[in-house]
N, C-alpha and C positions, 0 to 999 in steps of 0.2 A: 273437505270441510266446506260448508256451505253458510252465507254470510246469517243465515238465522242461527244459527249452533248445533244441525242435525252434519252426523259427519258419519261414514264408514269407510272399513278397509274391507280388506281379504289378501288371503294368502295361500301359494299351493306349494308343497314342496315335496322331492324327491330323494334317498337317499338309500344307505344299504345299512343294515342293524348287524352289526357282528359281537356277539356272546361266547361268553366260556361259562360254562354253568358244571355245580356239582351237587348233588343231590341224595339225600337217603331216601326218598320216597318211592323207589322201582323196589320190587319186588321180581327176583330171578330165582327161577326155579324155587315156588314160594318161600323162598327164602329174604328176608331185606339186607338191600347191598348196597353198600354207595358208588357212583358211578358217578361220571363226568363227561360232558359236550360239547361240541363246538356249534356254533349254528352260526347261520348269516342267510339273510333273505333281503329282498328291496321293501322296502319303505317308503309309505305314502301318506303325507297328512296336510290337511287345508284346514282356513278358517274366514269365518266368515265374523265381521265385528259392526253393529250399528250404534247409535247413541247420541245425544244430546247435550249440549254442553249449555246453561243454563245461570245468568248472572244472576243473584236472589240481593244485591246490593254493590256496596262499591268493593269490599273484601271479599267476597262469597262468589263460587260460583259450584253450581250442582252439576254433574254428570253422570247423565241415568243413561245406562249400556246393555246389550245386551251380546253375547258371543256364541256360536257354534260352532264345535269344532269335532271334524273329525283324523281317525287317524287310523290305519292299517299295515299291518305287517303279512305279508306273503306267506302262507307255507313253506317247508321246509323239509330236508330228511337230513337224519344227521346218523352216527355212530356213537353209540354210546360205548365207553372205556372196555365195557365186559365182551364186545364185539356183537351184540345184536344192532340190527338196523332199527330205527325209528323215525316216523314222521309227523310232524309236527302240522296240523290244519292253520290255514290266514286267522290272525284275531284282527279283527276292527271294533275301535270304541268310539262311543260320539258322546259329548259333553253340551249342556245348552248353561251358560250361566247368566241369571238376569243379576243386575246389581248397582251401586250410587255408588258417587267418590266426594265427597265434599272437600272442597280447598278452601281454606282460608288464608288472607295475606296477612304475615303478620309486620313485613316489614317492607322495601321499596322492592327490594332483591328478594323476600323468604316466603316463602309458600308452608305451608302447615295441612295436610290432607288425610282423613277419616275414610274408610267405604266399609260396606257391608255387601255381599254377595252373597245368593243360594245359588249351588250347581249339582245340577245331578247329571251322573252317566251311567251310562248301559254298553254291556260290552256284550260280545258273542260268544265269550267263553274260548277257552279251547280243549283242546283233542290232543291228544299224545298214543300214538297205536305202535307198535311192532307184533312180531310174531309170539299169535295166539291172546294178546292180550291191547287193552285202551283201557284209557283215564281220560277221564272228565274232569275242567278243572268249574268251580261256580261262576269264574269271571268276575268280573267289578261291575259292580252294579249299586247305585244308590246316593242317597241324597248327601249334601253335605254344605256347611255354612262357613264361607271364609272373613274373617274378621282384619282388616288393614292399617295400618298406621307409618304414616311418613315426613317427611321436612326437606324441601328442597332449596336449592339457589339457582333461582333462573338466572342464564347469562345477559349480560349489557353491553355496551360498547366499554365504561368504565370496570366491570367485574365480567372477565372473560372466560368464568370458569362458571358451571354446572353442575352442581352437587346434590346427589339424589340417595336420601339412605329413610330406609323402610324395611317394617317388618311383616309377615300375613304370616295368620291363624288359624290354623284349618280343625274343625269339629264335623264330628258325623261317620260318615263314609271314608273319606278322606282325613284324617289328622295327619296333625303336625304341625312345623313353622319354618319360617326361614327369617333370614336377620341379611338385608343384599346394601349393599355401598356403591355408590357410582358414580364416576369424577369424569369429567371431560370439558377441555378446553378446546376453545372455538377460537379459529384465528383470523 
């Protein structure tokens, strides 16, 4: 954080993805059949975060951001239930989301925050092959608008607790929402 209000992070991390998946989309012996997987691959995803934090008064302050991220998963070969082999090609996705957060104070301790975000991602698609046949999946690909809403309690030496609950909207590409709560005390 830099004393004008332009601040970034970034992030790298490492990991392993392990799935149980079951599926009626193979077709054996042109026939459809539902089968089941097991998969596990290493996993890799970073990001990169810049932004501005931006006082508009004595309650206000604007936070215009922008993030990159990306994230990939390894190929893989798995067995499916019917006992064909198959192998699974790396998917890697990258997200760019620009967007604002507006907070307003509404009390000594209460924070009240608005934001609007557009993100789009492009993904590589993937591949699924065994013997004599491949599937193409279209991937995730496409634009998407998330809509934010929050109320916090920043801690003080007198209220030593943190309370952070909010909801995001997601239209477009992307839908959906989520509703998160989050408590923590500082001692």
């Amino acid at each position: 954080m830099q004393d004008n209000g332009f601040y970034y992070e970034g992030s790298i991390r490492a990991g392993r993805s392990e799935n149980n998946f079951a599926s009626d989309n193979f077709i054996v012996n042109e026939m459809p059949q539902r089968v089941s997987y097991d998969m596990e691959a290493p996993l890799y995803a970073g990001h990169v975060h810049i932004g501005s934090f931006r006082r508009l008064n004595a309650d206000n302050i604007l936070n215009v951001y922008g993030i990159y991220a990306r994230t990939q998963q390894n190929g893989m070969n798995s067995t499916l239930s019917s006992g064909e082999d198959v192998h699974f090609n790396s998917v890697h996705s990258n997200r760019l989301r620009l967007g604002y957060r507006m907070t307003t104070r509404t009390s000594r301790i209460s924070r009240i925050y608005t934001g609007l975000a557009y993100q789009y991602e492009s993904n590589s698609g993937s591949t699924a092959s065994g013997d004599n046949w491949s599937n193409t999946s279209a991937g995730a690909k496409g634009s998407s608008l998330m809509l934010e809403l929050g109320w916090q309690i920043k801690p003080r030496k007198d209220v030593p607790w943190m309370v952070d609950i909010y909801g995001t909207g997601w239209l477009g590409h992307q839908q959906g929402g989520t509703i998160m709560a989050k408590v923590k005390k500082s001692f």
